[in-house]
C-alpha positions in Angstrom: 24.2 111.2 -40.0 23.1 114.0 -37.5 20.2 116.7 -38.1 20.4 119.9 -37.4 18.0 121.2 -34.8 16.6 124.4 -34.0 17.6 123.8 -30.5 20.8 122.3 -31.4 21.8 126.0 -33.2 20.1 127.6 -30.8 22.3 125.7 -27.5 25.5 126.7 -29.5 23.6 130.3 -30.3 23.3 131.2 -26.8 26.8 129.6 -25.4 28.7 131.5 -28.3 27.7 135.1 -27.9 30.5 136.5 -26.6 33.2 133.7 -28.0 35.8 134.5 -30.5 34.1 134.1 -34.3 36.6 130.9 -35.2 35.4 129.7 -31.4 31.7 130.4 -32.8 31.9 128.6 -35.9 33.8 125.5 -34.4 31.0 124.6 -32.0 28.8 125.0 -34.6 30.3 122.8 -37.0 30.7 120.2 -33.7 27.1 120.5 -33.1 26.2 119.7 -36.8 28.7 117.0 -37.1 29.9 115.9 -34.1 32.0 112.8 -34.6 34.3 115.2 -35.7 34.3 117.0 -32.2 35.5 120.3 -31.1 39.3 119.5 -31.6 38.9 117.8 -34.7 36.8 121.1 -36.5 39.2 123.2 -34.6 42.5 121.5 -36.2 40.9 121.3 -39.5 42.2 123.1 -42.3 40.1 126.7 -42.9 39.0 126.3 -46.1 37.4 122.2 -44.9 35.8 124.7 -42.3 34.4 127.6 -44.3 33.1 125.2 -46.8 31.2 123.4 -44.4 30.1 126.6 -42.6 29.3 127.4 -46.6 27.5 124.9 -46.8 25.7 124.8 -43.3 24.5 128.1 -44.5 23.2 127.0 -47.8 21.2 124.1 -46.2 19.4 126.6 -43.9 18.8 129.9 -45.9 18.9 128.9 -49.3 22.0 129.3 -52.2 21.8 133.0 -52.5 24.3 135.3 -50.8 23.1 138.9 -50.7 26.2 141.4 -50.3 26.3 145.1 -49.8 28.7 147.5 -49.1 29.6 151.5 -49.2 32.1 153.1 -51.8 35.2 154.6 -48.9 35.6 157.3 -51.4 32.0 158.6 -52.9 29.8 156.3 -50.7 27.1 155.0 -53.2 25.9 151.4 -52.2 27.0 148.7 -54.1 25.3 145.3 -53.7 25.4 141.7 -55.7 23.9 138.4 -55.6 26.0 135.7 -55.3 25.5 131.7 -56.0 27.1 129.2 -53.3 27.3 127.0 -56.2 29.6 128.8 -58.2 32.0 129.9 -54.8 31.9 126.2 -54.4 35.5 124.5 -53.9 35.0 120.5 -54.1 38.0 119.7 -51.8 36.0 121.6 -48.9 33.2 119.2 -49.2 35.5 116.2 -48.3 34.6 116.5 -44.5 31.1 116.6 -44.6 28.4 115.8 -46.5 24.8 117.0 -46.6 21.7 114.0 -46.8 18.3 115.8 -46.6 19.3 118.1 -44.0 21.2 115.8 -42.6 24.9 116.2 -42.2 27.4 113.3 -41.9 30.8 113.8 -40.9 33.1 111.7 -43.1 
């Protein structure tokens, strides 16, 4: 199992600024679980990734995804609350798994 640090996502934070977003969220997911490694996040299938980025996110800021966006044609606001739990796909979870903050790549 492996915590995730403040200056763990801060070290990837400040390397990452200017990397491609899949570059980004790769050396995140290496720095959360790392027996996994750079190649192995980087080979694994998108939707292993997003849900562990998914839930990476959950772990850290809580289950509530707050969306907005503008109408193209009229350009009211729309916004929505969404629940990780109900966007969440089993299958992605078969990579990692989250302990008390801790994550373990399996």
């Amino acid at each position: 199992m492996f915590a995730v640090t403040a200056q763990g996502l801060l070290r990837v934070w400040e390397a990452q600024q200017r990397a491609h977003p899949v570059q980004r969220a790769v050396q995140l997911l290496s720095e959360v679980a790392p027996p996994l490694g750079l190649d192995g996040w980087l080979h694994a299938p998108i939707g292993v990734r997003d849900g562990a980025l998914m839930h990476l996110c959950e772990t850290l800021f809580g289950g509530e995804l707050h969306t907005a966006t503008t109408c193209p044609h009229c350009g009211a606001t729309m916004s929505a609350t969404h629940y990780q739990d109900q966007l969440d796909c089993p299958s992605c979870r078969k990579m990692v798994r989250v302990h008390n903050s801790r994550y373990e790549a399996i």
